[in-house]
N, C-alpha and C positions, 0 to 999 in steps of 0.2 A: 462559817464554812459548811458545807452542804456535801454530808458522806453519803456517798451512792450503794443501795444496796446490792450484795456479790450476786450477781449474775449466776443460779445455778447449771451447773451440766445436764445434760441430759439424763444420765445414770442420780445424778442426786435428784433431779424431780420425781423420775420412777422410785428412786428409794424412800423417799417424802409422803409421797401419794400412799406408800403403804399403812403407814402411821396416822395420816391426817383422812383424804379423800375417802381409801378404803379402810379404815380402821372398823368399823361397823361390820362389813362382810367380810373382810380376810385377816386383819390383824390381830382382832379379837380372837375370834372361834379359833387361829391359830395357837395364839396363848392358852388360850379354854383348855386346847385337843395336849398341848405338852403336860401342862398343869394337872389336868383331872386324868387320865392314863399315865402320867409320871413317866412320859417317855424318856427325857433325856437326866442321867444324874451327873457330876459334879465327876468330872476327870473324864467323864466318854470322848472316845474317838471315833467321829462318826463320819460314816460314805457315804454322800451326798450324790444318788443314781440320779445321774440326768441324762433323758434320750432325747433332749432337743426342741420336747412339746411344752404347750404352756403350761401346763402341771409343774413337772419338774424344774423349768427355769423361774416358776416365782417359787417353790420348794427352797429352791439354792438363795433366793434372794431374804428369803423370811426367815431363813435359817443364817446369814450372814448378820441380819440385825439385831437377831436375838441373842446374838454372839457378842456382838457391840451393848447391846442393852439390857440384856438379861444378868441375873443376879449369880444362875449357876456356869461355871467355867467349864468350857468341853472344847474340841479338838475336831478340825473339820477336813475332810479329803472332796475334793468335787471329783469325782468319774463318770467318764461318757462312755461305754462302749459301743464303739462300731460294727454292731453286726452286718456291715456289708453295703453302708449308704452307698450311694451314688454322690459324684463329685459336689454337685449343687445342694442336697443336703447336708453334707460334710460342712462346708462350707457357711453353710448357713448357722449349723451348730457353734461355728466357728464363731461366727461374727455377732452373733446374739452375748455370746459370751465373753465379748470382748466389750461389747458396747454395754453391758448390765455388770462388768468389774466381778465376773466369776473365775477363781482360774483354777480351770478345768484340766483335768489329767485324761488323754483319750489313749484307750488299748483296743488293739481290733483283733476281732474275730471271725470266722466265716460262719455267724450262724442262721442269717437268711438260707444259704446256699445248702447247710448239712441238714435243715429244715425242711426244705423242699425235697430234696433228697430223698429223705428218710420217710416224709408223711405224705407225700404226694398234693391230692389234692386238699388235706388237711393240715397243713404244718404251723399251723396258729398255736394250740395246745404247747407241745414239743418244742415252738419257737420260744413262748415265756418260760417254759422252764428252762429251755438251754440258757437264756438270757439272764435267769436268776442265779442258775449256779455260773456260771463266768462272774457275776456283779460281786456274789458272797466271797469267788474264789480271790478276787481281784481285791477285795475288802479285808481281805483273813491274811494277806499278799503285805498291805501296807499297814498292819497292824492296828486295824480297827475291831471295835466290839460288837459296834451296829453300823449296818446298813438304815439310809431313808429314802422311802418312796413317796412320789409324788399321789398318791391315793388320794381322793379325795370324798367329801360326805354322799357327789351324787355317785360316784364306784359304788360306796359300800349299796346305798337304797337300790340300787340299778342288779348287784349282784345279788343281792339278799331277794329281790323278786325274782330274777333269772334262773335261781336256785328252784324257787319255789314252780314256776311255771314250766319251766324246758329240762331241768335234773331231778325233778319229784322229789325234794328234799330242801329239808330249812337250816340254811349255814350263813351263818354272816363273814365279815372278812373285819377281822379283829386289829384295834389298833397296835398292836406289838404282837410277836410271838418270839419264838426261840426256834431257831434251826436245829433242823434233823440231822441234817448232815456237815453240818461245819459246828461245832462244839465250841461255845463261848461267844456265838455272833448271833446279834437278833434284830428284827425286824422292825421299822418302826414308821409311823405313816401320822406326821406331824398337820398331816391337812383335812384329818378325819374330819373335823368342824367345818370344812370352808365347801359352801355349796356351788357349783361346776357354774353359774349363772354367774357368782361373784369373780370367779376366775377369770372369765369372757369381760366382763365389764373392767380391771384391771390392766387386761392385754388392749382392747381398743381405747378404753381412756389415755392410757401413754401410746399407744399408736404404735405398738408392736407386733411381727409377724414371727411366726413360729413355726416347725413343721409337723405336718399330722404323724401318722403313722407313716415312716417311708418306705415300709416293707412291698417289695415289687409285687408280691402276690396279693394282698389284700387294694393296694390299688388298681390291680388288674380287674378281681372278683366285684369293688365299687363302680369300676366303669362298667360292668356287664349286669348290675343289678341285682347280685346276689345274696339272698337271703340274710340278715344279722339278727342273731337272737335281745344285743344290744342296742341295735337300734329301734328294735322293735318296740321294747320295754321302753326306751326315752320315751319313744311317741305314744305308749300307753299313757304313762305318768303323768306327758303334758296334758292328756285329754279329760284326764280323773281329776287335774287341778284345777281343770274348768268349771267343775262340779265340789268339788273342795280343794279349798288352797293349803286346807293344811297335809293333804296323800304324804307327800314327799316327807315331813317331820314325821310321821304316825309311821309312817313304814323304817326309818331310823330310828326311835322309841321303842318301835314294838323288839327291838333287837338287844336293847336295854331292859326291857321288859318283859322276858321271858316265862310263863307260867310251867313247869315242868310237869305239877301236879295234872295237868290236863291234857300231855300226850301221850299216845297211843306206846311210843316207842322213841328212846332215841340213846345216842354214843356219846359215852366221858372215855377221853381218854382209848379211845382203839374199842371201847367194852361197849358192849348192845344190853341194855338194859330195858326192862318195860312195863305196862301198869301192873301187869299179872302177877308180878313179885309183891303185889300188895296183898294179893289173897292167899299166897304161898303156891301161887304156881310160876311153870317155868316153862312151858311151851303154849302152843297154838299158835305161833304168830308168824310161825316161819313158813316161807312161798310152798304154796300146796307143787306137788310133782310135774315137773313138765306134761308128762299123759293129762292127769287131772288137767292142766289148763285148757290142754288141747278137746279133751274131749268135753270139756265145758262150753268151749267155744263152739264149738259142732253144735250142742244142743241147745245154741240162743239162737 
């Protein structure tokens, strides 16, 4: 007798593919990114933020297997919130999430609209934060301890230059913290490991469609061509890997790798500290007087 192999679902091939196809770029670095930051411990209850994009629905998906397969036991919430989609995103969130076996909790909010509002023609800023505090509040609501973001390795390299090049300043974006204002909840970004290339190639391998950002103003400002300091940087990145392939790991190292002894100046904790404290001093470093600039700049 001749037993026929079970026919998988669709949802079981995508879930397969993580393990077996992409094991190498997403399953690993994602074990790596729990294990070596010690993100999730043994009884966490954790809010699983998904806004729809391919980040956060393979987030949900890598975090459901690791549930299933993982050795430490933890508690999972999937929340979506609706700052303000339009029907056909809505929708789209909807059915992603039905065909990938997430089941998702969706609470809405108006924070496209109190964004816009409030920052006019800049309400990017003011939108992620409004969206973090509803996700923590939302989180703190159903009695979880951590919130997970879909972050991923190229966020951090992509933020950690953007830092350096458009904010004059060297900050990375850490795989966990602690909230400031919600007391006992923290942050945790389980895809630090998984490089945005690896992402792409999981979504078109299963032959999945996702939604970008559905915020009305940022796709109004991409139809009109307007300036992204993110975009910008990708396209630097890919052009310095033409010339070295390894940019993109050396500028996520170098953030692992921090020499303290050799800057000029930097903050622990809220505190400005700097080298001068080695020779027992304690000023010169601070911006000379508005006058002084001005009149500095006159005499160049």
């Amino acid at each position: 007798m001749v037993i026929m192999a079970k026919q998988l679902t669709k949802r079981e091939q995508i879930e397969r593919s993580l393990i077996t196809t992409y094991r190498k770029g997403i399953w690993s670095p994602f074990v790596l990114a729990v294990k070596k930051y010690r993100l999730i411990q043994s009884g966490d209850r954790i809010a699983v933020c998904i806004s729809g994009g391919k980040d956060s629905m393979l987030l949900a998906k890598l975090m459901q297997e690791l549930q299933k397969h993982g050795e430490v036991p933890f508690e999972m919430k999937f929340i979506v919130m609706d700052p303000g989609y339009d029907k056909k995103n809505r929708e789209k969130i909807e059915e992603n999430a039905r065909l990938l076996g997430i089941p998702i909790e969706v609470f809405e909010t108006d924070v496209f609209a109190a964004s816009v509002a409030a920052a006019g023609d800049s309400p990017c800023y003011l939108c992620a934060r409004m969206r973090r505090g509803y996700l923590y509040a939302k989180a703190k609501e159903l009695g979880c301890n951590k919130i997970a973001l879909g972050h991923h390795k190229s966020d951090v390299i992509e933020t950690t230059l953007m830092g350096m090049l458009y904010g004059g300043q060297i900050q990375g974006m850490l795989p966990k913290l602690k909230s400031r204002n919600f007391e006992g909840l923290e942050l945790i970004r389980p895809m630090y490991c998984i490089a945005e290339e690896d992402v792409v190639r999981w979504k078109e391998g299963n032959g999945l469609e996702f939604i970008a950002c559905a915020c009305r103003f940022t796709q109004n400002a991409q139809n009109q061509n307007a300036f992204s300091a993110r975009k910008r940087v990708k396209e630097l990145i890919a052009q310095l890997k033409k010339e070295n392939a390894n940019v993109e790991e050396n500028i996520f190292q170098s953030i692992h790798n921090v020499q303290l002894d050799t800057l000029v100046k930097y903050k622990s904790e809220g505190k400005e500290r700097t080298f001068l404290e080695k020779f027992g001093e304690s000023g010169g470093l601070n911006k000379p007087p508005r006058e002084k600039v001005l009149k500095t700049i006159e005499n160049t």
